[in-house]
C-alpha positions in Angstrom: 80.6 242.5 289.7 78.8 239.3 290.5 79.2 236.6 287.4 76.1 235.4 286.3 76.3 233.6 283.3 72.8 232.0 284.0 70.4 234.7 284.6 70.2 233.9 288.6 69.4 237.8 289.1 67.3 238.5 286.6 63.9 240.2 287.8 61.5 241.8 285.6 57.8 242.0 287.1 56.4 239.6 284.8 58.0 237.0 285.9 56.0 234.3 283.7 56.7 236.3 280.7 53.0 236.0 279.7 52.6 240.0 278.8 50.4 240.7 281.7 51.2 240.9 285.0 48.6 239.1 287.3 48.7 236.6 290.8 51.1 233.7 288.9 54.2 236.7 289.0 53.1 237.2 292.6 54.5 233.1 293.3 56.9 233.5 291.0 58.0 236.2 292.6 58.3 235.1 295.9 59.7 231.8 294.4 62.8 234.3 293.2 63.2 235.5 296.6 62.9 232.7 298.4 65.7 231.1 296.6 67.9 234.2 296.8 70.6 232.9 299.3 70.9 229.5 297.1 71.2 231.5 294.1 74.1 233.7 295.7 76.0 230.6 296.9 75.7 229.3 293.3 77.2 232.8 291.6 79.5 232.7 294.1 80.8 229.1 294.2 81.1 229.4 290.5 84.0 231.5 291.1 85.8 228.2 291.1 86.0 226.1 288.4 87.4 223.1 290.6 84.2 223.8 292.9 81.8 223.6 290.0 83.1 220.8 288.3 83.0 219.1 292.0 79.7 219.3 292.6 78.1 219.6 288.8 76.7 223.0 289.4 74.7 223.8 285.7 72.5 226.4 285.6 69.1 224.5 286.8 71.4 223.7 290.1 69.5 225.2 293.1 66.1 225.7 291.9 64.8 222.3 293.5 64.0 220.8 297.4 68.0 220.7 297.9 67.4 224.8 297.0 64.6 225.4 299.4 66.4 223.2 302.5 69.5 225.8 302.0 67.4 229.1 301.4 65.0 227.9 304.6 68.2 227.4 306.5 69.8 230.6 305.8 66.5 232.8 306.0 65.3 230.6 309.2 69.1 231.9 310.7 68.8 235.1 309.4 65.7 235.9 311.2 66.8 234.4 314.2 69.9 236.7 314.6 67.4 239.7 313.8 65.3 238.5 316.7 68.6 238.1 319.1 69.6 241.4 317.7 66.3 242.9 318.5 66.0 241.8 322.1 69.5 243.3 323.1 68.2 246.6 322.8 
């Protein structure tokens, strides 16, 4: 099991935890998915308490541009491999 001491992969469907579920949870839920790969790194990385203390990882780590340049970079390659994938068949 995956440790997540943060709350990383916590969804609910009211995401803004207003009590009504409306267009805000729509960008927060695509905000949750977006960062998925960055969250996984983080959960993963935090295997290793050497690792964390090395590069300060706390539980707002990830959620920021630095966040978004990973999660672009690994959905960008994901997406091209399923495009390579595609035209071999």
């Amino acid at each position: 099991m995956i440790q997540d001491s943060c709350g990383r992969f916590n969804f609910i469907a009211d995401m803004n935890k207003d009590g009504v579920f409306d267009i805000n949870d729509i960008g927060k839920i695509a905000e949750f998915i977006w960062f998925l790969p960055t969250k996984t790194a983080l959960v993963l990385a935090s295997y290793s308490p050497d690792l964390v203390k090395l590069l300060a990882i706390h539980c707002k780590t990830g959620v920021s541009w630095g966040g978004g340049v990973f999660s672009l970079i690994v959905w960008a390659s994901l997406l091209i491999v399923i495009v390579e994938l595609g035209e071999e068949t």
